[in-house]
N, C-alpha and C positions, 0 to 999 in steps of 0.2 A: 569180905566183899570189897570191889575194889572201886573207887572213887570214880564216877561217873563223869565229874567236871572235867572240863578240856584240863589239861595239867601237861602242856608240851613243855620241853626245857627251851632255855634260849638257845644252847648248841643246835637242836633238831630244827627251830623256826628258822635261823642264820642258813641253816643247810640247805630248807626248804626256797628262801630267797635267793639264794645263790645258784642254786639250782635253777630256779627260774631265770634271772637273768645274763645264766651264761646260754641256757639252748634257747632261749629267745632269740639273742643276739646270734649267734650261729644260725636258724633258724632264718633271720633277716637276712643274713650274708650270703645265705645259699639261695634264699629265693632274688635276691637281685642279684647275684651270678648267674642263676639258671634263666632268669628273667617271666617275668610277669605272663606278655603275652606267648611263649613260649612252653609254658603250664598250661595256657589256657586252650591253647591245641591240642596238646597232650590230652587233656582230657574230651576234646572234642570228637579227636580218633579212637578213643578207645569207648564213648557209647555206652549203652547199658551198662558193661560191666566196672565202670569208672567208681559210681559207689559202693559194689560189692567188693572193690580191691581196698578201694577206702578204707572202710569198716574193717575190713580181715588186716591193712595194717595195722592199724588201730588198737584193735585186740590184742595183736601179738605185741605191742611197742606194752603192754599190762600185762603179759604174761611173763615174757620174759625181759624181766627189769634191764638188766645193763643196757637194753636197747633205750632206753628213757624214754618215758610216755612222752614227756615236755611238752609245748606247745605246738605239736604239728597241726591242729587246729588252726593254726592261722593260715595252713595250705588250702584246708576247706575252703572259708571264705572267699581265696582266689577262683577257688577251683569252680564251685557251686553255687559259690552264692551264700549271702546270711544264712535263712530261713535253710534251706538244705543242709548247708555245712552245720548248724547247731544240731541238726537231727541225725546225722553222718556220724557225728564225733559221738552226739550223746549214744545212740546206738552201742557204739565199738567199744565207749569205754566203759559202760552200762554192762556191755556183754565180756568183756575182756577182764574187768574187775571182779565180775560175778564169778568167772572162772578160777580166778586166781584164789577168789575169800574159798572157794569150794574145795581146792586141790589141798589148802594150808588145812581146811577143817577134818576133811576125809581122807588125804592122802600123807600128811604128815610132813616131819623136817626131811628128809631126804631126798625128796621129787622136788620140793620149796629151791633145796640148797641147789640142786643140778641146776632147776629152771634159773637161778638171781645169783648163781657163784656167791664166793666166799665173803666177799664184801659186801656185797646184798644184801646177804644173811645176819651179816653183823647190824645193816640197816633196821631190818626185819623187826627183830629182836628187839634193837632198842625202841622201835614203837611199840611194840607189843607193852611194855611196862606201862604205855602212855594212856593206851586206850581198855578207858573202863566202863564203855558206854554209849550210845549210840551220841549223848551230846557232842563228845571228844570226836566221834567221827565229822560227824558237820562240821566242827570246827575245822578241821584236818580238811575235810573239804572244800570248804572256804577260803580256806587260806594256804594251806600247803598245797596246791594242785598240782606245780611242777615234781612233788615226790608222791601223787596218791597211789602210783605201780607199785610202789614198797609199804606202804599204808592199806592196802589192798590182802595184802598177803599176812600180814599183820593182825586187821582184822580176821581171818580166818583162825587164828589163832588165839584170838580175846575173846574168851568165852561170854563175855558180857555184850557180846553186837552179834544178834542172827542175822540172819541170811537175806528176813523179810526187810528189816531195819538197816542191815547195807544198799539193799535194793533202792530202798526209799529216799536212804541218804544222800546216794552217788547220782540220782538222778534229779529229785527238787532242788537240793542245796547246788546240785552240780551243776545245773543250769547256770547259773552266775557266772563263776569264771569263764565255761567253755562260752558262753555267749559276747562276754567281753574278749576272748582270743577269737575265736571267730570275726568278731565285729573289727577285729583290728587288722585281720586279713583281708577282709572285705574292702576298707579301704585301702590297703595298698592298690588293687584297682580302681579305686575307685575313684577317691580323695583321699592323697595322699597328708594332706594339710591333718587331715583326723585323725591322722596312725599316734601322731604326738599325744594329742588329748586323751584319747582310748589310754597308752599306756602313761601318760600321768596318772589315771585314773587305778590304773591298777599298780602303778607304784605306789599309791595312796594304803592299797587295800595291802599288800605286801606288808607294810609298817604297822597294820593293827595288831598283830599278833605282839609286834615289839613294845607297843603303848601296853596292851593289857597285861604281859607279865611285868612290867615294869607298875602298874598300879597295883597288881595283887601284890608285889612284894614289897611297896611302901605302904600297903593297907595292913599287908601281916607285921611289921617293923612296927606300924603304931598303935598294933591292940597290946602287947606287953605293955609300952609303955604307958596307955590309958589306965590298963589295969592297974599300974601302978600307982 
């Protein structure tokens, strides 16, 4: 039976950060290249179907990994608004993640490997040893967001997280960050002064993963020697 506790290595968490703060930064680069209110038209002409395009990238930025889920959520917030873009994102990546845990469970490594190429798959993989349990998915949710496309696929493959237990996890715990990336897109329109604080905030949350393996492994360091 395999250990339920989050049990991510430091390699996987450094990945997950870096991950994050490279398509963030990218992310920021393009939307003030492309510009603010020049999105905000774009989505004005295209009308109804603006969130249905949304959502369908969304999905596919989770199904097929190399595209990197990353923070496109912070386009929502320009684009929509808070309140809509946290509903936008959480939808696509609700539906796009579901997809994913379903193909890894029923359809196997070969459709995995085509959909997230060879690098992916090595991704894959190594989560898969990680996740024993729906704790280690919240966790993973939590904290790794910029990598949950490969966490996704992963869980379809960790026989210890159903399908109901992904569902549940990708959307309560998943609230959190997508509302804090949202929130931070929101104000680049809005008040731009908040974009700093939003992500100090989640630079904050970025470094918990690194606190807590760093106290599990001076906590296991000092039971030998108590024993002793």
């Amino acid at each position: 039976m395999q250990n339920e506790s989050p049990d991510f290595s430091p390699r996987t968490i450094v990945f997950g950060a870096l991950a994050f703060v490279l398509v963030t930064l990218g992310m920021l680069g393009l939307i003030e290249w492309i510009g603010v209110e020049r999105i905000q038209k774009f989505i004005q002409d295209a009308g109804p179907l603006a969130p249905l395009a949304y959502i369908a990238l969304k999905m596919a930025t989770y199904i097929f990994a190399p595209l990197s889920s990353g923070p496109i959520q912070l386009s929502s917030g320009i684009l929509f608004g808070f309140v809509p873009g946290v509903v936008y994102t959480m939808i696509g990546e609700v539906l796009g993640g579901s997809i994913s845990f379903l193909i890894a469970r029923h359809l196997g490594r070969p459709i995995v490997h085509r959909l997230v190429g060879t690098e992916g798959m090595g991704r894959v993989d190594q989560f898969v040893s990680q996740l024993g349990g729906w704790k280690a998915l919240a966790y993973a949710r939590l904290f790794l967001a910029a990598i949950y496309d490969f966490i996704s696929y992963a869980a379809g493959f960790a026989r210890g997280v159903t399908l109901v237990q992904y569902v549940l996890v990708s959307t309560l715990v998943g609230l959190i960050p997508t509302s804090l990336f949202v929130a931070a897109g929101t104000s680049l329109a809005t008040n731009r002064n908040m974009v700093l604080v939003i992500y100090a905030l989640l630079g904050g949350i970025s470094l918990v993963p690194l606190a807590i393996n760093w106290l599990r492994k001076r906590q296991a360091n000092r039971v030998p020697h108590d024993a002793s």
